[in-house]
C-alpha positions in Angstrom: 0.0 0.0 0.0 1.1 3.5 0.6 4.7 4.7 2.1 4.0 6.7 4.6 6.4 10.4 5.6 7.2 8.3 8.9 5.8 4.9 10.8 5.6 7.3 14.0 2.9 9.4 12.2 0.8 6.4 10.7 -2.6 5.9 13.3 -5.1 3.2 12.9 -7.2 2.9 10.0 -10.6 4.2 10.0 -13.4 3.8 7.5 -12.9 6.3 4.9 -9.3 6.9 4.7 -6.0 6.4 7.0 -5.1 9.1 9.5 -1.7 9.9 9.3 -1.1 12.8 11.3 -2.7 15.5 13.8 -1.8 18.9 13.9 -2.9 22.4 15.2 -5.1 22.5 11.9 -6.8 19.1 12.1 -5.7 15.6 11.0 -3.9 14.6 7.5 -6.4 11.6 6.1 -4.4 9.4 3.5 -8.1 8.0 1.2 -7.2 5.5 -1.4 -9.3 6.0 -4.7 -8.9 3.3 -7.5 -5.0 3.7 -8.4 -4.3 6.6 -6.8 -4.1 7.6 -2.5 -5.4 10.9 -1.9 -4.0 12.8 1.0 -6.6 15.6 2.4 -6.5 17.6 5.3 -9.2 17.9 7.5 -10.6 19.8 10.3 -10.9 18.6 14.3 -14.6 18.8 13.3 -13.8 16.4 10.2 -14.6 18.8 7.7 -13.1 19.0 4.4 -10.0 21.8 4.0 -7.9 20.6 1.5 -6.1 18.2 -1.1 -2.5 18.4 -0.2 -1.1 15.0 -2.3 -2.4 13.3 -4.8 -0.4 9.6 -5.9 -0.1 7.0 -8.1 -0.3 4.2 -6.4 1.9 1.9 -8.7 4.6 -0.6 -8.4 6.2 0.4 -11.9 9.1 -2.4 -11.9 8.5 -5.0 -14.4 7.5 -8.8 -13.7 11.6 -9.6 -14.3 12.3 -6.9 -12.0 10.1 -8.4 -9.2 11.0 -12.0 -9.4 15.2 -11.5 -10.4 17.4 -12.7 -7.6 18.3 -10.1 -5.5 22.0 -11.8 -4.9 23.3 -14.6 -2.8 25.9 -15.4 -0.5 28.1 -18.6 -0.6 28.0 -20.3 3.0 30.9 -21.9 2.5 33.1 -18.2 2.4 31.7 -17.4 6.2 32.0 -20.8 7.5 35.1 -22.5 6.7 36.0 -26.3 7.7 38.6 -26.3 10.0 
């Protein structure tokens, strides 16, 4: 799903979106819609303010990309028979 500015900031989820932060101003609601996550502000009262973020919410690495090895390490050059 989404990456978030910090884990610190990341609350539970609710019904309509994903609080991720309180402030003077209100609370920062991540809403996912279709591909994209929407990231509004709104009020103590939970009124509307503002779209701060819009994003794609896309993994845009290719199906060789995902399933390549990512490397490997040869046991036998960190344990050596003695």
């Amino acid at each position: 799903m989404a990456k978030y500015e910090t884990e610190s900031e990341r609350a539970p989820s609710t019904s309509t979106g994903e609080i991720i932060g309180k402030g003077s101003i209100g609370q920062t609601v991540l809403y996912p819609f279709g591909p994209y996550e929407v990231l509004m502000r709104l009020s103590s009262s939970g009124e509307f303010i503002e779209i701060v973020e819009i994003r794609l919410n896309k993994d845009f690495r290719t199906f060789k990309q995902k399933v390549e090895s990512r490397g490997y390490h040869d046991v036998n050059d960190i344990y050596e028979d003695k």
